[in-house]
C-alpha positions in Angstrom: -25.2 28.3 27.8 -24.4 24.4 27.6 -21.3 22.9 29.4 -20.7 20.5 26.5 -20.8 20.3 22.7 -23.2 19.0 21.1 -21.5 16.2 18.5 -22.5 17.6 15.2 -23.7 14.8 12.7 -22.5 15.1 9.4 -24.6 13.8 6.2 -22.7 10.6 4.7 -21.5 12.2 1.6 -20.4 15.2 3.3 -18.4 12.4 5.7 -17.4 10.1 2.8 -15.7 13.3 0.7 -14.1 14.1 4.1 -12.9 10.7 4.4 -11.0 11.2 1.5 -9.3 14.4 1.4 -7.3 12.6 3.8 -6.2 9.4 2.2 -3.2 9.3 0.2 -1.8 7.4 -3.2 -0.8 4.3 -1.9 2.4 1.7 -3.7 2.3 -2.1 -4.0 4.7 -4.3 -5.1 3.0 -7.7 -4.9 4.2 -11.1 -6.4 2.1 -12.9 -9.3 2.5 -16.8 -9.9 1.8 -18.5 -13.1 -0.2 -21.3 -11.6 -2.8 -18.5 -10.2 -1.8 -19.3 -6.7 -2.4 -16.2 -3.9 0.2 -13.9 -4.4 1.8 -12.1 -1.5 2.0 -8.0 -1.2 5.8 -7.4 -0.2 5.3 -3.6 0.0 2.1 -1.6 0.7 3.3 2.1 1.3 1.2 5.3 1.5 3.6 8.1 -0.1 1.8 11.4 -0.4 4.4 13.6 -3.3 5.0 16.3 -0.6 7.1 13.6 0.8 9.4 13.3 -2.3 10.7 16.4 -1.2 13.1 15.2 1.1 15.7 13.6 -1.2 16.5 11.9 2.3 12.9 10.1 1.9 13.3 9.2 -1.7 15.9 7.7 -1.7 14.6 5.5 1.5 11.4 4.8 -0.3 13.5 4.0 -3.7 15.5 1.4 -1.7 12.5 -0.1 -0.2 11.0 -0.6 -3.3 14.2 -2.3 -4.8 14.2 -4.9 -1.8 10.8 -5.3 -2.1 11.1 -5.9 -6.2 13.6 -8.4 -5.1 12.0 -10.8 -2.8 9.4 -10.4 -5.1 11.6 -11.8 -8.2 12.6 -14.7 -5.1 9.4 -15.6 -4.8 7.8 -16.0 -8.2 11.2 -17.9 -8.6 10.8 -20.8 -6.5 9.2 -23.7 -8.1 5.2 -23.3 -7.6 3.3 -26.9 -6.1 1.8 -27.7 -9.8 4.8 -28.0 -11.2 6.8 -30.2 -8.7 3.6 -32.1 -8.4 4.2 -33.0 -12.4 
């Protein structure tokens, strides 16, 4: 009998649909400026829905997504370079 496993290699599919039975839905607040410009991601959160059964961590996440929906109202806000260039 052998000391050591032997690594077992997996076909790409069957590693790919692995892969993903382990991501989760994922929330972005991001900005988006009229003049086209790069906009910024203020919140990039993985939230699977077994988390939303801690009220506890909904009403973090709900509070994270009002400060992020803020800063992102600052931002597209502020004058954008074309326009004080006019």
């Amino acid at each position: 009998m052998a000391d050591h496993a032997t690594p077992i290699k997996l076909n790409p599919a069957v590693a790919h649909a692995t892969e993903r039975s382990y991501t989760m839905p994922r929330m972005l607040v991001t900005t988006e400026l009229p003049d086209g410009s790069r906009s910024q991601v203020l919140l990039d959160e993985r939230v699977a829905t077994s988390d939303l059964a801690s009220s506890h961590f909904a009403a973090q996440l709900v509070e994270r997504i009002g400060w992020a929906l803020a800063d992102a109202e600052s931002v597209e806000a502020r004058p954008t370079r074309a326009a004080t260039a006019m």
